[in-house]
N, C-alpha and C positions, 0 to 999 in steps of 0.2 A: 627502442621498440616503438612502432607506429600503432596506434590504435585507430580504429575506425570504428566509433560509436554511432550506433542508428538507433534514433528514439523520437517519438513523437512526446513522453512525458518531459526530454529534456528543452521542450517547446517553452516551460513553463519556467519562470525565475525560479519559485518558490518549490514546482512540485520534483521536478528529474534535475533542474542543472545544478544543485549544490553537492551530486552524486560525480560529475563533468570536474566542478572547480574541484575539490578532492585530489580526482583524480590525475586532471593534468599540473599538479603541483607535487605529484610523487617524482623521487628519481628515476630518470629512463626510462618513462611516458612521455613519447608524443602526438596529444589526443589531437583530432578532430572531431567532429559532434556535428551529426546529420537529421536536422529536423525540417517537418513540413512547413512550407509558407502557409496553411491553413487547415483548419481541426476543427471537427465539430466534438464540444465537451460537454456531455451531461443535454444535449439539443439545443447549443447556442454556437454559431460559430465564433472562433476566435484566431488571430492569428501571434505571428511567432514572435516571443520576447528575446532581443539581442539580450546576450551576458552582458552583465554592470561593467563598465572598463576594461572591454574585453578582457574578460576574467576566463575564456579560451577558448578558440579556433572553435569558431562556430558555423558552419553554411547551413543557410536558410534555403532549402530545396524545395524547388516545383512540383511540387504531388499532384500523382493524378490518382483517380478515382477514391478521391479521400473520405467520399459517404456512399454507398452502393445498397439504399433502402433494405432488403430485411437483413446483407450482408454485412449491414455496417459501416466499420471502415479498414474491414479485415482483407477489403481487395486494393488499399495504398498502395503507390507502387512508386518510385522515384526514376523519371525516364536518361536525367542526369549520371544514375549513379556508376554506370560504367565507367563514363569519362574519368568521375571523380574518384575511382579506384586505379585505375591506371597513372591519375596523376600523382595523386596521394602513396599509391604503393602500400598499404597498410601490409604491417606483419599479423595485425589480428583483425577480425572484423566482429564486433561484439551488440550484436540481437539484442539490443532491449525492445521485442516484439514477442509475439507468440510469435511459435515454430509454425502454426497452421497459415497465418496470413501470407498476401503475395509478396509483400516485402520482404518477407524472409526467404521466402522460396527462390525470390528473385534475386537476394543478394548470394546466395546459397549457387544457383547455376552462372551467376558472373563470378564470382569467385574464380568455378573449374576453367571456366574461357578468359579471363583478366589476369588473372592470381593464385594459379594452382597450387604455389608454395604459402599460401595466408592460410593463417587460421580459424577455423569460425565459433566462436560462444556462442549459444543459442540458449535463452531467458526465457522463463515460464512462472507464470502463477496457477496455472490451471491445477484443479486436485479434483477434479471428479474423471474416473475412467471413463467416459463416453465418447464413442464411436458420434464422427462428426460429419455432417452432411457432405454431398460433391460441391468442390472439388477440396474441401478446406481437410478431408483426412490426406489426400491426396499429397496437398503441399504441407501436412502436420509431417507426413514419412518421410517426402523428398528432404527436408529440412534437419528431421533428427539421423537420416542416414550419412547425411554430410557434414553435420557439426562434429567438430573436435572434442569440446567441452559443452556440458550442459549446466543452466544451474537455474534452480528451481527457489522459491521463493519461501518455503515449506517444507517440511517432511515429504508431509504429503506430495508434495507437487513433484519431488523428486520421483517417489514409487508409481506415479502416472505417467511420470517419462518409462519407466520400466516395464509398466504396464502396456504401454502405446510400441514397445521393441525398440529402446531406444539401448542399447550395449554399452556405451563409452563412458567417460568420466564424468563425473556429478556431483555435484555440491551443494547445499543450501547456502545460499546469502540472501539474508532477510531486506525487505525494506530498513528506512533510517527516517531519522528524526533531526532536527537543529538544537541539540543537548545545547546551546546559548542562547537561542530564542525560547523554547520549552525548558525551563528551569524555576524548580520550588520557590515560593515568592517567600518574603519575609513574612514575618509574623507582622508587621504595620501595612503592610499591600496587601497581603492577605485580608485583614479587616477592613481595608478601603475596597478592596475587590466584593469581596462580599455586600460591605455596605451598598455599593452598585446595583447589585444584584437584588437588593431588597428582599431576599428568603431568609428567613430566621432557621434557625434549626441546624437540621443532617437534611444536607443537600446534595441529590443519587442524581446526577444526570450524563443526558446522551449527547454527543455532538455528532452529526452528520448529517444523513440524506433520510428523508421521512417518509421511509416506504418500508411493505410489508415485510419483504424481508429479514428485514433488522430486528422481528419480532417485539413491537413497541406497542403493541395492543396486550400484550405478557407482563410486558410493564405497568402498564397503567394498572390492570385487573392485578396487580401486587401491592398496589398502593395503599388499598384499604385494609390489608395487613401489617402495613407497616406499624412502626410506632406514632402516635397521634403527630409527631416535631418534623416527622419526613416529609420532606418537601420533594419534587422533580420537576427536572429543568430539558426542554430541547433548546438546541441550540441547533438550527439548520431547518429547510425546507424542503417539501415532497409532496406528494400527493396524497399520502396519509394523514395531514392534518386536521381536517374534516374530520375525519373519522376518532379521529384521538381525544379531540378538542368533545364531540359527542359523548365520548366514549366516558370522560372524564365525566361530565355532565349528568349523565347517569347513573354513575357511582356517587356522587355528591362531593366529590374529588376537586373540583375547577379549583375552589379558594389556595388546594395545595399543589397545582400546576399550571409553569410559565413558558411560554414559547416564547424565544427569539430565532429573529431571523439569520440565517449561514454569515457567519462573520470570514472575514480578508484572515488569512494564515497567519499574521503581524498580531491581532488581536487572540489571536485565542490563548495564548496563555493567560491572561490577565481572566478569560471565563474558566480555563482550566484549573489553573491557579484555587478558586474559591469552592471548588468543587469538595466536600468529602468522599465522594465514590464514582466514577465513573463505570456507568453499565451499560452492556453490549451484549442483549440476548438474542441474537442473530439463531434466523430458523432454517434448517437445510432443508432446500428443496431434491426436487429430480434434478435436476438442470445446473444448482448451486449451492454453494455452502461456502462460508465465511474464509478467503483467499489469506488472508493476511489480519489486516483489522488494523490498520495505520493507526487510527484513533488509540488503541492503547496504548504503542510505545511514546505517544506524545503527553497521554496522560503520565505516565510512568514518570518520563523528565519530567513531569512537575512534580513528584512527589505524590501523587493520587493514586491510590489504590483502583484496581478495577473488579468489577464484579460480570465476569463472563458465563455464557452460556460454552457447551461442550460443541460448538459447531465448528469446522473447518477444523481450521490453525488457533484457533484461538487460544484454546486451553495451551501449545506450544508459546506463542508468545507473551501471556499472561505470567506462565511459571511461578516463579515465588513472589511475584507483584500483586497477587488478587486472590478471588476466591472463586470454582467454579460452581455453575448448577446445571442440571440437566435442560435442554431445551424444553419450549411450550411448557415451564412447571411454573407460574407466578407461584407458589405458595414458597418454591425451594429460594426464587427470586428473591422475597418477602424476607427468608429465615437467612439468607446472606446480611440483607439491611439492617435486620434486627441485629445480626452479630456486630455488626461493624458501630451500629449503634451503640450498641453497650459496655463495648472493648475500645475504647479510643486508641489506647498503647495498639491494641492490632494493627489499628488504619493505619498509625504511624509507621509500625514495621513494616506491612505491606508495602508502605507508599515509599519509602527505601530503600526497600530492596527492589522496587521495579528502575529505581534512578539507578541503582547499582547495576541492572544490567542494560540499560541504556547506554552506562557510560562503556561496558565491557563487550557489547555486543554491536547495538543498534545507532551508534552514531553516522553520519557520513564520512567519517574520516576512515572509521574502521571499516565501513566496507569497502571505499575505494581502495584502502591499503588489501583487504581479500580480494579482488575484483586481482589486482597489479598483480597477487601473486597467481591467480589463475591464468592471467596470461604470460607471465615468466614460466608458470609449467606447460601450457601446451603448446610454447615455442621450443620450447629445450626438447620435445620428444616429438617423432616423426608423425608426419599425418595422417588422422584414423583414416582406414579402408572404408570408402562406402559399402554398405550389404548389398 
């Protein structure tokens, strides 16, 4: 079975392609993996990492309009990729893109003219039902009327395809984590780790991007409910730090919170690692609410409990790993802390049972193995009617 994977995240060693090796190390997978010669990520250009020892069938393709100002980079298009399907022949062509971008659109109507007999997976995280400007609802329909198989990232994201009129088959497959690189430190690394870290105490911290939405202004204003030994910790950079770093400041907070700056994926376990609690009170707007929240199942692999807000997905990927609170509540914030503060055995249980389903759910092996089987079923069955 030929796969034809298009991904701009399998651009990345770290972030999409350890989902690629997985995958083309299953029996009766033969991937190929179509990424951009160049990406703009978070507003920095970057461009594309070959696989380690060609660890598999990679082409680095010519993108055009890979940034299109307020559009983004939802209008990428790959002007190669006819060729490359006609030579390739794929039996599957599998979307890791939203359905609304031209790339999808575009691979979606070469398909019907290169490869009438292939099949198309079409990938989503999106979970909010909104009606999306010209022309992106446009190529969001042409997209879900012609894919085979859907699979959403979420619950949620699945009943958004339903909601958007998508009919066909549908699945959740969650993001994945490196359950070998993200894994509980010993009890002697853990004290060096820590020690690194120079916080004494119950140490509640964030790791990512330092912006409102992540509701970290809920955090801080919880702090001074905590118990006097809680300490918090960012790890990552935003535009909100100013604001935090004030914010702390006027609470009389700063002595009990440290910022570091976004560390290389290699390094975060060893800050993950030393964490007692990681929290993630993400606030839903009109526009968005928390897609997934990577950041937890990598705390999980280590053994860390998390303390989530009810936003998006999160409470689903959290499950028996954490504990939830209501969004915008610092005081409910506060009374998680205090819990986990005073019950250590909790943290413990928590922080094992989030490994346990890392190991049972969220690895990369495990979803490449569900990805293999989503494409052995919608080869075996004929191909959906567009509406």
């Amino acid at each position: 079975m030929r796969v034809l994977l298009i991904s701009h995240t399998c651009q990345s060693r770290t972030e999409g392609q350890p989902k690629a090796y997985h995958l083309a190390r299953l029996p009766g997978v033969e991937l190929r993996v179509l990424v951009p010669d160049r990406w703009r990520h978070y507003g920095a250009w970057r461009s594309a990492q070959p696989p380690a020892a060609g660890d598999f069938d990679c082409t680095i393709g010519k993108v055009a309009w890979p940034w299109a100002g307020p559009a983004q980079f939802y209008l990428h298009w790959y002007p190669g990729l006819g060729r490359m399907m006609e030579e390739f022949r794929p039996d599957v062509i599998d979307l890791w893109e939203e359905p609304w971008g031209l790339v999808s659109a575009h691979a979606c109507w070469l398909r019907g003219q290169v490869l009438p007999g292939a099949r198309v997976v079409s990938e989503t995280e999106q979970n909010i039902a909104k009606r999306l400007p010209f022309p992106f609802e446009r190529m969001r329909s042409f997209t879900l009327e012609h894919a085979d198989f859907a699979v959403g990232r979420s619950t949620e994201a699945v009943e958004v395809l339903r909601a958007r009129g998508y009919a066909g088959r549908a699945e959740v497959v969650p993001n994945a984590v490196d359950a070998e690189l993200f894994r509980p430190l010993e009890a002697a690394e853990r004290e060096a780790a820590r020690g690194e870290l120079g916080m004494p105490g119950f140490v509640a911290g964030y790791v990512g991007r330092l912006i409102d939405s992540k509701g970290l202004t809920d955090l801080v204003d919880a702090l001074p409910l905590c118990p006097n030994e809680t300490r918090l910790l960012f790890v990552g950079d935003g535009p909100l730090r100013g604001t935090l770093e004030r914010q702390a400041a006027a609470l009389g907070m700063t002595p009990r919170v440290r910022f570091l700056p976004a560390r290389p994926l290699t390094e975060l376990p060893r800050v993950m690692g030393a964490l007692d609690a990681l929290v993630l009170p993400s606030r839903t707007t009109r526009s968005w609410k928390e897609q997934f929240g990577r950041v937890i199942i990598e705390a999980h692999a280590c053994g860390v409990p998390v303390i989530g807000s009810g936003s998006g997905a999160i409470p689903e990927v959290v499950g028996q790993g954490g504990l939830i609170v209501p969004e915008r509540d610092p005081a409910a914030l506060a009374g998680a802390v205090r819990r986990l503060v005073s019950d250590s055995a909790l943290g413990r249980a928590l922080g094992a049972a989030g490994r346990r389903q890392v190991e049972e759910q969220y690895t990369w092996q495990r979803v490449a193995e569900r990805m293999s089987l989503i494409y052995a079923a919608v080869t075996a069955q004929p191909r959906r009617k567009a509406v």
